[in-house]
Structure formats: C-alpha cells, structure tokens
C-alpha positions in Angstrom: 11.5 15.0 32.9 14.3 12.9 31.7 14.1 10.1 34.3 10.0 8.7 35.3 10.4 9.9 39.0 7.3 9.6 41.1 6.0 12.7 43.0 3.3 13.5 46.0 2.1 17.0 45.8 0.2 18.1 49.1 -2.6 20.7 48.0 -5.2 23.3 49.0 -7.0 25.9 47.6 -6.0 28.2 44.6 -2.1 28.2 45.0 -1.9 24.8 45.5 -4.1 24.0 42.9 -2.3 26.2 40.4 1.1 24.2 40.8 0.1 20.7 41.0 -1.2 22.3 37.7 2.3 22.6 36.9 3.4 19.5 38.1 1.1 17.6 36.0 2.5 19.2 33.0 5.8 17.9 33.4 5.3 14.4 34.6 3.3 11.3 33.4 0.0 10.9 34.4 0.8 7.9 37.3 3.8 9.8 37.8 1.9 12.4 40.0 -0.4 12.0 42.8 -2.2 14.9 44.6 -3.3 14.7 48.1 -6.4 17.1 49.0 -7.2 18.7 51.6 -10.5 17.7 52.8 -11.3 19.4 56.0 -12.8 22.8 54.9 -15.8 20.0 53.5 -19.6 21.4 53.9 -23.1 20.1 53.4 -25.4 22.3 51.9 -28.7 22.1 50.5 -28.3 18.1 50.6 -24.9 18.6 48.6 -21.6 17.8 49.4 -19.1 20.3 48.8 -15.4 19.6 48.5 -14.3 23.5 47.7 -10.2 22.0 48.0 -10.9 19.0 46.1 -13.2 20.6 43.6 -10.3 23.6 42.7 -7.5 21.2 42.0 -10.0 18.9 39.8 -11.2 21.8 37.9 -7.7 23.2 37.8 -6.2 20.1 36.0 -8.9 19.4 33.6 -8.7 23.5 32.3 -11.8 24.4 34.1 -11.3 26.2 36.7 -12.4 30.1 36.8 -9.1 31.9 34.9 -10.1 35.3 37.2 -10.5 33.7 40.5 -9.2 30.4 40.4 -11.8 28.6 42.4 -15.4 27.6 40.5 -15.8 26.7 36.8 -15.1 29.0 34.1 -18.1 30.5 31.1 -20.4 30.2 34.7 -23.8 30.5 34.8 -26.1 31.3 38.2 -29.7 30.4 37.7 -30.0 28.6 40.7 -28.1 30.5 42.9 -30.4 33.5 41.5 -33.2 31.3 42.2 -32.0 30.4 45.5 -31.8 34.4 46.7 -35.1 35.0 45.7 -36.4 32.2 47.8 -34.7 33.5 50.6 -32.7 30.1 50.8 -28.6 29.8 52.1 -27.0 32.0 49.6 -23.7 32.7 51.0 -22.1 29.9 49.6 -22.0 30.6 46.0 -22.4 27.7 43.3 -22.5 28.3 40.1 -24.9 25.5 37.4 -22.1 23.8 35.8 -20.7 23.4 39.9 -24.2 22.3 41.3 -23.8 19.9 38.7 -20.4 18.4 39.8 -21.8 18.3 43.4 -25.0 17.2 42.3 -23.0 14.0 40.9 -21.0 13.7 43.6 -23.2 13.3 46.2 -25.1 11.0 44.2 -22.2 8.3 43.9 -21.6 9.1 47.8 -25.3 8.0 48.3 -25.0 4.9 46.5 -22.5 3.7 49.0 -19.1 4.6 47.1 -15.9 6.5 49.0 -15.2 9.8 49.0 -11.6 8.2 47.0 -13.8 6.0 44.6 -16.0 9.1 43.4 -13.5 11.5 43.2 -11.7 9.0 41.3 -14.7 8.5 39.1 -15.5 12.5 38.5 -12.0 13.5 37.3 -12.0 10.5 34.5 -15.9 12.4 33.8 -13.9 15.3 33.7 -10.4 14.5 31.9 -8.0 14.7 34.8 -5.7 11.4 34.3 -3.6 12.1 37.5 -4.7 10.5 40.4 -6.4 13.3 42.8 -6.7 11.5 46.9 -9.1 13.0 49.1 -6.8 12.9 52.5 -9.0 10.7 53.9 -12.6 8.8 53.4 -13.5 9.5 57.2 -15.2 12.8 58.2 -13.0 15.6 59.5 -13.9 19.4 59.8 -11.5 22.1 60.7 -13.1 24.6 62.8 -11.9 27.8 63.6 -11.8 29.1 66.6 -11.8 33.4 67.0 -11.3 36.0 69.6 -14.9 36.4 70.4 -15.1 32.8 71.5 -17.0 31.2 68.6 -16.3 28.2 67.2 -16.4 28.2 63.1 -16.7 25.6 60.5 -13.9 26.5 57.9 -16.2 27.9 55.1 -18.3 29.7 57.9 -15.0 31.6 58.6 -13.9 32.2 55.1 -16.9 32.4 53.0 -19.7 33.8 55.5 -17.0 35.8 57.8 -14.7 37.1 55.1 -12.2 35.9 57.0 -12.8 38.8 59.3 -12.6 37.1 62.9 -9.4 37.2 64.8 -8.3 33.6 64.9 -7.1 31.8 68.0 -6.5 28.5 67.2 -7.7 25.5 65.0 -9.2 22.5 66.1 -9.8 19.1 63.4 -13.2 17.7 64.2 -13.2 13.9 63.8 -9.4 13.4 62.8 -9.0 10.8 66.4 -11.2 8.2 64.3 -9.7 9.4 60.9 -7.4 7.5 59.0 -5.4 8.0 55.6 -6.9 5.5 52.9 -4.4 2.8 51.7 -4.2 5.3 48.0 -2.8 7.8 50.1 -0.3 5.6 52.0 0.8 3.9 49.1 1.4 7.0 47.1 3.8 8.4 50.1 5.7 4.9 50.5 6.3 4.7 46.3 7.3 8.6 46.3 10.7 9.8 45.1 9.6 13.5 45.9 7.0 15.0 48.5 5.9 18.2 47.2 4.7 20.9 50.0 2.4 22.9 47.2 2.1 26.8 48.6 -1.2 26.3 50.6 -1.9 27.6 53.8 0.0 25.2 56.5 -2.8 26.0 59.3 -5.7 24.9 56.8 -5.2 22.8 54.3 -1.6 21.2 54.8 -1.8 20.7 58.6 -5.1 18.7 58.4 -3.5 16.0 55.8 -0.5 16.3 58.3 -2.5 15.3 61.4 -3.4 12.1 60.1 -2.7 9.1 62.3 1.2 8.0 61.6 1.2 10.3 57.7 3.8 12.9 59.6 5.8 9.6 60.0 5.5 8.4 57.1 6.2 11.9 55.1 9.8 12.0 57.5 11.5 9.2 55.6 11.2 11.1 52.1 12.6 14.3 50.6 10.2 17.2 51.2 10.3 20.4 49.4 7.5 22.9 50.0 6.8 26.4 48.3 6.4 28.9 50.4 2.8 30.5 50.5 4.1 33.8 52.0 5.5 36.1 49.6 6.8 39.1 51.0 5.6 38.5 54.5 2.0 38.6 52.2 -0.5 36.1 50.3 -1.6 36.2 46.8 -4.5 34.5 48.1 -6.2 34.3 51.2 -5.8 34.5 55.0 -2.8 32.5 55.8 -0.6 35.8 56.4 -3.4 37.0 58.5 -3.8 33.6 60.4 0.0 34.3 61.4 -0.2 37.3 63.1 -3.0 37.0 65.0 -1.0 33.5 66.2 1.8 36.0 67.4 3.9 35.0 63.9 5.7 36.9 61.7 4.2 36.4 58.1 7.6 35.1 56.3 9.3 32.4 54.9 10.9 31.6 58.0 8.0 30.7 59.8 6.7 28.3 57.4 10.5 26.7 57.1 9.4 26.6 61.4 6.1 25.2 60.8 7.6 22.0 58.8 11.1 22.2 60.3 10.9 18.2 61.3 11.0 16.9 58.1 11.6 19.8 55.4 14.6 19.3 53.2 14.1 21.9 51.0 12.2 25.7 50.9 11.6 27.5 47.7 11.1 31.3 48.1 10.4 33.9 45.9 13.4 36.4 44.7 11.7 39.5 46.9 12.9 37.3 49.9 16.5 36.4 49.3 17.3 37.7 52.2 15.7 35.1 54.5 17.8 32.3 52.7 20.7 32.9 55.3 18.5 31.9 58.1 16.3 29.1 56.5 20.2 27.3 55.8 20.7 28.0 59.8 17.5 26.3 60.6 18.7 23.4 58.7 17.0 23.7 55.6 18.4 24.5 52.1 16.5 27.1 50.3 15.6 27.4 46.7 15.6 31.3 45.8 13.2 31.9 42.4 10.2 33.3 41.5 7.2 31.8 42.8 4.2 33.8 41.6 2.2 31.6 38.7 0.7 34.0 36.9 0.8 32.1 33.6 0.5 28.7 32.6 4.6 28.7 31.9 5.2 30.0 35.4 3.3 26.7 36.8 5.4 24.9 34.7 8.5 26.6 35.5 8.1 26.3 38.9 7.2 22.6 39.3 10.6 22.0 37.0 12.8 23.8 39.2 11.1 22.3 42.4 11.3 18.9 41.2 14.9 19.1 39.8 15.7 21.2 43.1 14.2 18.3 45.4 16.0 15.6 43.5 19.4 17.1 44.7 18.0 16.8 48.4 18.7 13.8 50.7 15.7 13.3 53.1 15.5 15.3 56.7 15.3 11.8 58.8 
C-alpha cells in the first residue's frame, strides 16, 4: 500500500484465516493485527487447543494444510494412530507436528504466562511477524444449543456431531467475567480500517463482538466485512446451515442485518450482484467482486480491494 495505514482484521476458521493471509501480504508487519476467535477452545488429553487461533498462525507462517486449510501441512499421525489403538479420545484429530504446537503451548500456559503472551511467543517460534490477539485471556466457550435439547461445546458440535444437530441458539460460557486484553483495545483505538474477515458471524465473529464495551468501541471506525455466504452457500462449514435453522435466509443480506449497527461497507461476490440494491437500502455500500481465495493472488487481491474499498468509507456512527 502506498500510504502505512493500520488495519484490524476479525478472524475465524479457514476463510478467515485465508484473508488475513492476504492482508498480511500487502501491509507491514505492525501494520496488521488479527483478532481470534477464541471461543471454540478445548482441553484434551491435558492440552489446550486453540483450533481458530492455531489456523490463522499456521496460515501466515505457510503451514497450514494447502487441501484442508486447517492442521499443518507434510502431517504425520503416530500418535493419533497410537491413541485409536488405545481406545483413547480420538475424535479430535491432531496430527505430530500439531501435538507439538499444543504441546508448547500449554506448557507456557502452565508456567503462568497469558493466553496473549504465548501466542505471541509461538508465532515468533513459528515466523509470523504480525501480531495475532487471542480475543481475550479469560475463559469463554460457545456452546451450542440443538433441537433435541442438548447443550454442545463448539468442537463437540462440529468435530464429534459433523455439524449434524439442528441448532437453536448459541450461548458464550464465561463472556460476563470476560474482558478484551489492553492488545486488543489498543489495536481497535489505533485502527484506520476494521476488517470483518468472511467467518461465520454466529461463531467466531459474534463471540469477539460480545465482549464487554468492543461492539462500542468497533462503532467509531470504518468496518468492512466479507461476506461468508456465497450464493446463499459456504465454501466452508456450517454457517449457511446455522441460518436456516435460525429461520434466515442464507445471503448477503442477512449478514449486511447481522452487523447492520456499525457496517460501512459489504464485499460480495460477483454471483450476488443482485443483492447490492438492497444492501445500499439497508444503509450499507456494497463492494461487488470476487471473493473466493482459491490462490494465494486471490488472498492478495481481495485484501487490496477491501482495504482500498474501506478507505473510501466514512464510519457508520
């Protein structure tokens, strides 16, 4: 970029992951600072697991799994193998090279260090230079809550479940005595540009949202978010899914809805031109383009054209 702006990308999972990818190949290394989603957390077998947190890491240090864009790439599985034929929890699947990472992590956690300070600490390990901020250092889990009247940590419902259960509603375990570290505040108040990345609003933006007074603080900038719903579908996971069976319709329009407060800007993809006319109604301009990131250039391309797009936008407030 031609002037050193300073950007806040918001960011779950694979999409998510994939364009603060893109952002961080455009802007200078303090230029960009991703928030992470950190409810969707687990403890297993004494290790704690950051599946949000550990994709966009892997994805900006080039490790990341190039086929399903979560877990490390050239994988191997001797413990997991081990693990299945002792009968232990095996359906949560961790590669070596990943038991490792968690391995580390949890030893730094144990030592007395921050969920912020480790992370911190693992991406310079790892090569990432940008700065990567869990959401928060408190404990919050998002459970899930289905049809059949069970109540579902995240990974429960996505890894163990498939996905499968109808979904009612979601409820944020812990986020009443939660609060956002100073590194995330301080990245929002010095931002010229909030970036919405396209992850699912129910589970991995909402959480970060929820935070005591970061809604508040996210209304005084420009926002511009990618839409995760590409013709009324997901590339990846159940966010489509999590709309109808909330009585949504699966579009862009609904996600312009969900953020309507304080969303400048939308960026949709070509195959939904025709709901720009009604995202400009609702009082947000649209960015119409293609969003897919199928390549390394079309992370790129994207963030450019979000950034410059966002830049032109004055903020909601």
């Amino acid at each position: 970029m031609d002037k050193k702006i300073h950007v806040v990308a918001l960011a779950g999972g694979v999409g998510g992951a994939k364009l603060a990818d893109g952002l961080s190949g455009i802007l200078e290394p303090d230029c960009l600072s991703v928030i992470v989603n950190t409810g969707d957390d687990l403890k297993l077998c004494g290790l704690q697991i950051c599946p949000d947190l550990d994709t966009v890491c892997y994805t900006l240090a080039g490790l990341a799994n190039p086929v399903t864009g979560w877990g490390r790439k050239d994988e191997t599985w001797e413990v997991f193998s081990e693990i299945q034929k002792l009968e232990g929890p095996d359906w949560f699947k961790l590669g070596d090279h990943d038991i490792a990472f968690h391995l580390a992590r949890t030893n730094l956690l144990d030592s007395g260090l921050s969920i912020t300070e480790t992370t911190k600490i693992l991406c310079r390990k790892i090569g990432v230079l940008n700065s990567v901020l869990p959401m928060t250092d408190s404990s919050v889990r998002t459970i899930v809550h289905t049809k059949d009247g069970r109540d579902l940590g995240f990974q429960e419902y996505f890894v163990k479940e498939n996905c499968e259960p109808v979904v009612t509603g979601f409820t944020f375990k812990g986020m009443s005595h939660a609060v956002p570290t100073e590194a995330v505040i301080n990245a929002i108040e010095n931002a010229d540009l909030v970036v919405l990345c396209p992850s699912n609003p129910w589970v991995s933006i909402d959480p970060i949202l929820k935070l005591p007074g970061l809604r508040e603080k996210i209304q005084k900038k420009v926002v511009v978010a990618v839409s995760p719903i590409i013709g009324g579908k997901t590339i990846k996971g159940p966010a489509a899914k999590m709309f109808l069976e909330l009585g949504l319709l699966p579009g862009t329009i609904e996600v312009a809805k969900h953020y309507l407060d304080f969303l400048s800007g939308l960026v949709i993809d070509a195959i939904d031109h025709d709901d720009a006319d009604s995202i400009s109604a609702a009082g947000i301009i649209p960015l119409v383009t293609g969003t897919i990131m199928r390549t390394k250039e079309d992370r790129t391309r994207l963030a450019k054209e979000t950034i410059e797009f966002g830049l032109k936008l004055h903020p909601k407030g």
